[in-house]
C-alpha positions as CSV (number, residue, x, y, z in Angstrom):
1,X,13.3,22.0,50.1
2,X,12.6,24.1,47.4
3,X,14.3,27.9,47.7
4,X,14.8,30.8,45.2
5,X,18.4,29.2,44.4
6,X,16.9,25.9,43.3
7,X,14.6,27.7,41.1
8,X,17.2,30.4,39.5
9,X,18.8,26.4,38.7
10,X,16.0,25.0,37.1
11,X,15.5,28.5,35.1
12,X,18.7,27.7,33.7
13,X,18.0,24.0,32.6
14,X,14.7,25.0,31.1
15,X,16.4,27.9,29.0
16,X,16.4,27.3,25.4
17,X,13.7,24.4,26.2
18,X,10.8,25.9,27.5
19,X,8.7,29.1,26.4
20,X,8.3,31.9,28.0
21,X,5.0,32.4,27.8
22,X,3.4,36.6,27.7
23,X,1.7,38.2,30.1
24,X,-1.3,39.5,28.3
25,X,-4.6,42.2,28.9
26,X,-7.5,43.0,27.0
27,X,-9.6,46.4,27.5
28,X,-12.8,44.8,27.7
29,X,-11.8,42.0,30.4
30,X,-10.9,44.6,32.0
31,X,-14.1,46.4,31.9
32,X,-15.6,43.4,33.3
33,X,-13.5,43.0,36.3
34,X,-13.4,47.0,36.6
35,X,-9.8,46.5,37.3
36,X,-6.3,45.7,34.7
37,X,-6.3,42.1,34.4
38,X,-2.2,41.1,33.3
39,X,-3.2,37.3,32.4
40,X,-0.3,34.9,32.9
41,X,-0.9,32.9,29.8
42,X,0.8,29.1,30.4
43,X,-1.7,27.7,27.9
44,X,1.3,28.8,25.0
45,X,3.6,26.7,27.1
46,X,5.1,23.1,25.6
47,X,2.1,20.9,25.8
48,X,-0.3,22.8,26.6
49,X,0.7,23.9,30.5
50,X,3.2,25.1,33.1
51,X,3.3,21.4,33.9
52,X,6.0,21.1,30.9
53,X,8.8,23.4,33.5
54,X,8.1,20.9,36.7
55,X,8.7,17.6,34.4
56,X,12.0,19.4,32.1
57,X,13.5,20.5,35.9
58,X,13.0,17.4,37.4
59,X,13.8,14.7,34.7
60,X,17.4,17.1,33.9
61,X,17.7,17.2,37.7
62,X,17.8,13.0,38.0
63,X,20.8,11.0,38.5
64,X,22.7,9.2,35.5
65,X,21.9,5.9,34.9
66,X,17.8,6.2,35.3
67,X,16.4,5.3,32.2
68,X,12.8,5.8,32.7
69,X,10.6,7.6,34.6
70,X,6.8,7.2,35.8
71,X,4.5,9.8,36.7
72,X,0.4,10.0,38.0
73,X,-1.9,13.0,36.5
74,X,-5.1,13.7,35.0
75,X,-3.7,14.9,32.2
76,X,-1.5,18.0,31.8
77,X,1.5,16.9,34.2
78,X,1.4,13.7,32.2
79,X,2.0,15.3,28.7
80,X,4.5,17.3,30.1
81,X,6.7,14.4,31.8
82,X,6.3,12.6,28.2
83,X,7.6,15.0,26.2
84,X,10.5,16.0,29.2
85,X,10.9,12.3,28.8
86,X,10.9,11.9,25.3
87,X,13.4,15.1,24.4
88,X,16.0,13.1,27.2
89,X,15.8,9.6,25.3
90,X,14.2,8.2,28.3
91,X,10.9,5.8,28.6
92,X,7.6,6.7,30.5
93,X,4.7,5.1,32.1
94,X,1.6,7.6,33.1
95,X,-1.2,6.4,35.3
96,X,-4.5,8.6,34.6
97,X,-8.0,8.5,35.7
98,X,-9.7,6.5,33.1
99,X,-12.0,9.5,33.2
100,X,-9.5,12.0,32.3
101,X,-10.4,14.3,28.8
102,X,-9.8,11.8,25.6
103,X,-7.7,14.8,24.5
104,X,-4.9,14.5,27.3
105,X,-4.6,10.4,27.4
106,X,-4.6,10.7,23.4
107,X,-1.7,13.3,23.6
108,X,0.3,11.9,26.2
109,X,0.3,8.5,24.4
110,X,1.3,10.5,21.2
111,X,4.5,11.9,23.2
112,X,5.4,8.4,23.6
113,X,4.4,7.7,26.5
114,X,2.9,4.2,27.9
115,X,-0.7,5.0,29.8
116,X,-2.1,3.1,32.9
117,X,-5.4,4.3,33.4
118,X,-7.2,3.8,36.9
119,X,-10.9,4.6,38.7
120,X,-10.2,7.4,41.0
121,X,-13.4,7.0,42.9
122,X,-12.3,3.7,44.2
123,X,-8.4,3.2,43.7
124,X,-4.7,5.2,45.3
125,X,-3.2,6.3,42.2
126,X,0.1,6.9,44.4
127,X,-0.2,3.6,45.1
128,X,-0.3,2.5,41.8
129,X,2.0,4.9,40.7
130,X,4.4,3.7,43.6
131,X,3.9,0.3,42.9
132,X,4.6,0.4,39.1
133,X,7.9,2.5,39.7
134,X,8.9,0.2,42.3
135,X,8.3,-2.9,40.1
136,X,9.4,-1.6,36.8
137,X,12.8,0.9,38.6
138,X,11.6,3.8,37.1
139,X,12.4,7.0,38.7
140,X,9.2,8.6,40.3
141,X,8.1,12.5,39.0
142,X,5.3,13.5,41.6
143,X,3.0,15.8,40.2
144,X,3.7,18.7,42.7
145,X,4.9,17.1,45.7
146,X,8.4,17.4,44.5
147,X,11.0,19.8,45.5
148,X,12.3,19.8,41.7
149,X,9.4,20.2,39.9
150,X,8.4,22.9,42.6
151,X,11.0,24.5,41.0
152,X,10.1,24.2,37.9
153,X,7.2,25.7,38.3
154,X,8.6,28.6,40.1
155,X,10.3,29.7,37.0
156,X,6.6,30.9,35.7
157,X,6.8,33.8,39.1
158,X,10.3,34.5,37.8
159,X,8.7,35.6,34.3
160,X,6.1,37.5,36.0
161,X,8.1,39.3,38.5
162,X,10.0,40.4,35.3
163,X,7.1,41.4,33.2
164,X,5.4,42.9,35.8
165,X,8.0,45.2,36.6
166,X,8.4,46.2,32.7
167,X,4.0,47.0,32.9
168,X,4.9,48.8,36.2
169,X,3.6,47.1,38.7
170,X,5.0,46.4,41.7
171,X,2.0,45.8,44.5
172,X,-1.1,43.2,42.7
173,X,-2.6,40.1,43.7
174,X,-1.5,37.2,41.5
175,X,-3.9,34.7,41.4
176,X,-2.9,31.1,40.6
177,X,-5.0,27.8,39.1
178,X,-4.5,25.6,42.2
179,X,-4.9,21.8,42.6
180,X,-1.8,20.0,44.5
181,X,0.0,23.7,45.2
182,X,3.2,22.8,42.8
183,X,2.5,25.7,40.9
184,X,1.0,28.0,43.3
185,X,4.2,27.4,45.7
186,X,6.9,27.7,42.8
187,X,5.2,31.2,41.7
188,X,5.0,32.5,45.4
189,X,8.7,31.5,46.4
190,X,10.3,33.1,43.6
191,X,7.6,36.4,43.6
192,X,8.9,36.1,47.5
193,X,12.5,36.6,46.2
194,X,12.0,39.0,43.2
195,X,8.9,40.8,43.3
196,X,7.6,40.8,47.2
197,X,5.0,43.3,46.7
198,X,3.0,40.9,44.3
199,X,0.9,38.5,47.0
200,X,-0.3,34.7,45.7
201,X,-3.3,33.7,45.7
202,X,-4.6,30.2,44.9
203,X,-7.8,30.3,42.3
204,X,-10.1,26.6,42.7
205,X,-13.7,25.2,41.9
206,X,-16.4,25.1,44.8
207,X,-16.5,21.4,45.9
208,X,-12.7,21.3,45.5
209,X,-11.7,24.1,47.6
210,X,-9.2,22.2,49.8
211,X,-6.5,24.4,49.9
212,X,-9.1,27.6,50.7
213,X,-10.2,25.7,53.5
214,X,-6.7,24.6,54.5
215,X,-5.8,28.4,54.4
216,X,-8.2,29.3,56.5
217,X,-7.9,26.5,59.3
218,X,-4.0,26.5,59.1
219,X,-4.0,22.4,58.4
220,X,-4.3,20.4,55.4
221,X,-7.9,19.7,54.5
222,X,-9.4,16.9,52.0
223,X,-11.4,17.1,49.4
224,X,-14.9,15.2,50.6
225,X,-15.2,14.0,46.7
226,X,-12.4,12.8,44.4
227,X,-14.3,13.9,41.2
228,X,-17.1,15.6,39.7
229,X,-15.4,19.2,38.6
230,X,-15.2,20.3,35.2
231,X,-11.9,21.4,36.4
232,X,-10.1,18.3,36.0
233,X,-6.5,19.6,35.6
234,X,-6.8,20.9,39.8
235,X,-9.0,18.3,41.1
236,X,-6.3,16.6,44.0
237,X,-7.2,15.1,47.3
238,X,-5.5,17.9,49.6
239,X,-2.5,20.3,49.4
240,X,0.8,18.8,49.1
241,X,2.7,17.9,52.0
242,X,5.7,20.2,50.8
243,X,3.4,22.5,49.0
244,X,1.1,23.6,51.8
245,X,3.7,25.0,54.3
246,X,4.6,27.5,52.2
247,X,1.3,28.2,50.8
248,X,0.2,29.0,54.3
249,X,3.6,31.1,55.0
250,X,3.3,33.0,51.6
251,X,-0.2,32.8,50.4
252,X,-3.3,35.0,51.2
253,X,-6.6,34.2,51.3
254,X,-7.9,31.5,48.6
255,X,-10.2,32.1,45.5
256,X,-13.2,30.0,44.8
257,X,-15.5,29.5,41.5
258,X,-18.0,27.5,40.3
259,X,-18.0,25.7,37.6
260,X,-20.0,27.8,35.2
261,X,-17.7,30.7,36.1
262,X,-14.8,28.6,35.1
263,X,-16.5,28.1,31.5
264,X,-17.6,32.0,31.5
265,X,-13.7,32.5,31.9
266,X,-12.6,29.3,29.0
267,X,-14.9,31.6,26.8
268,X,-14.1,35.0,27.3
269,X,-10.3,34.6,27.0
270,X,-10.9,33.3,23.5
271,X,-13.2,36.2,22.7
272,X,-11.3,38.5,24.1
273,X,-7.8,37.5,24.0
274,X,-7.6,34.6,21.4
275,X,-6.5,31.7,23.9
276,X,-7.9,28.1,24.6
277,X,-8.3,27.7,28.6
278,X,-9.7,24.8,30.2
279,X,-12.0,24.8,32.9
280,X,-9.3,23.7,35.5
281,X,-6.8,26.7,33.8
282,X,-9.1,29.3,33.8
283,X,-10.3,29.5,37.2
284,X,-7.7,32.1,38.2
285,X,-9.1,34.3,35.8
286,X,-13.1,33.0,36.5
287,X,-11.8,34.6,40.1
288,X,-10.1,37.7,38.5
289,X,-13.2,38.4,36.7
290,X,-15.8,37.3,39.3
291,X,-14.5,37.7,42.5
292,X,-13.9,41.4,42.2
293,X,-14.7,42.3,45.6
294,X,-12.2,39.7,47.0
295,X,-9.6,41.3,46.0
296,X,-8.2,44.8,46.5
297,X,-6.0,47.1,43.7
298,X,-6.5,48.5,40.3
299,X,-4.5,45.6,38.7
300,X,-4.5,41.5,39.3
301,X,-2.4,38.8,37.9
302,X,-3.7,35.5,36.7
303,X,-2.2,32.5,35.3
304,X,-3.8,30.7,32.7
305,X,-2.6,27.8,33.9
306,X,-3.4,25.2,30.6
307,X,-5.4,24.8,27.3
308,X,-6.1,20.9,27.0
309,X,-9.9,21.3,26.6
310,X,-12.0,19.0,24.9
311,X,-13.2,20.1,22.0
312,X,-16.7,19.2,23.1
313,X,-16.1,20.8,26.6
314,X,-14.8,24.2,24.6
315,X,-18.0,24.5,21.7
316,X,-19.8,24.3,25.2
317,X,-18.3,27.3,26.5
318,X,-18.1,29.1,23.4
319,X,-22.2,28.6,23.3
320,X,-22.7,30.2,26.2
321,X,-25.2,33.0,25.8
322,X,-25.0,35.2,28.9
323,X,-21.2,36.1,28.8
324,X,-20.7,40.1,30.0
325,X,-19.8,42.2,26.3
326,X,-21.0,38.7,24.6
């Protein structure tokens, strides 16, 4: 199981390989949400995501002798096992939704990687995945259901326990783009460990809400649909079976926003901070923004989780005429 230890290791692998990407505020989001809004912005991270830290820590963390690896994503956790991949001399194979942005399959076959593309209304991409690995011997990187890559994510709460103590804070929500739970876990174990008076809370679209509603009745809920979210990057079935324990041990309440919000928040952070979001990465902040009487405090925390938008998907959001301050 993932613990504070295993994540101080990973920190250490991805050092020198990984950014570390700035916590960042602008005076007029935070007249919006009429609190501080400290946005964690993973968007700057290698490839586009936080996914690059789960893929480095659990590709450095295999055994010698593997010599390729497959993984299963919509997008962002397969650009960043291709490039992990890729920097380590190793092959990789990536089944994606045939419906995932052109962007992502284009960039993760430009890392190097070979895609697999699959229908995810009617077919098991674990199986698939599974399958593949078992057929081919390539080492298996789960997208969050992985105590390594867990880990890796869990670097990103190490940065902000350390750059929230240097803006003076010490007691905030920190809400967290959440689709499996890899990244939402990592961040809350670690802020567990160095910075307990910052609470996690996961950030989803309506529809998608699985791990809200898994919260809330203490079991793992499923999604009743397996697409039709803008958010693509956090569209998953249900929370992960490692991730969800300590979600519900850890977490507070979850954070939900619809899909316009999500492209309110895609705009705003480039008019206001100068960062590409997608939908799926800006629904921590949609919340932060949106949700102000969820959440209690003069200051949140919110990861921008990734910036792989469509270009088409982005001039959309950027178009939108009823933005607060537009």
């Amino acid at each position: 199981m993932t613990d504070i230890a295993l994540i101080e290791a990973a920190a250490a692998r991805l050092h020198g390989h990984a950014r570390e990407t700035p916590l960042l505020n602008a005076p007029l989001l935070d007249r919006i949400a009429g609190r501080r809004i400290l946005v964690k912005a993973e968007c700057l991270q290698l490839t586009g995501s936080f996914k690059f830290r789960g893929a480095w820590s659990a590709i450095t963390a295999l055994p010698e002798g593997v010599q390729g690896v497959l993984a299963y994503s919509s997008g962002n956790h397969a650009q960043g096992v291709a490039l992990a991949a890729a920097r380590r001399g190793l092959s990789a194979v990536i089944v994606m939704p045939a419906d995932a942005p052109a962007v992502k399959i284009a960039n993760t076959r430009a890392y190097g990687a070979e895609v697999v593309t699959y229908d995810r209304a009617t077919e098991d991409r674990d199986a698939i995945g599974s399958a593949i690995a078992a057929e081919r011997g390539l080492a298996l990187v789960k997208p969050y259901d992985d105590a390594q890559v867990i880990a890796g994510q869990g670097t990103t709460g190490l940065e902000i326990a350390r750059q929230a103590a240097a803006a003076g804070v010490d007691r905030a929500d920190v809400l967290v783009c959440c689709g499996g739970g890899g990244l939402t876990s990592g961040i809350a174990l670690a802020l567990e460990a160095r910075a307990p008076g910052l609470r996690v809370r996961p950030a989803e679209p309506a529809g998608f809400d699985d791990t809200a509603r898994s919260l809330a009745s203490g079991q793992r809920e499923r999604n009743a649909a397996a697409s039709g979210s803008i958010c693509d990057a956090i569209v998953t079935p249900s929370p992960g079976e490692l991730t969800f324990p300590i979600l519900k041990r850890l977490c507070g309440p979850g954070l939900v926003v619809s899909d316009d919000e999500a492209l309110a928040a895609v705009a705003l952070a480039f008019r206001h901070l100068r960062i590409v979001a997608e939908p799926g990465g800006a629904v921590a902040l949609a919340a932060a923004l949106f949700r102000g009487d969820q959440i209690a405090g003069d200051t949140v925390i919110c990861t921008v989780s990734g910036g792989n938008v469509d270009p088409e998907t982005f001039a959309e959001a950027l178009r939108r005429p009823d933005l607060p301050l537009s």
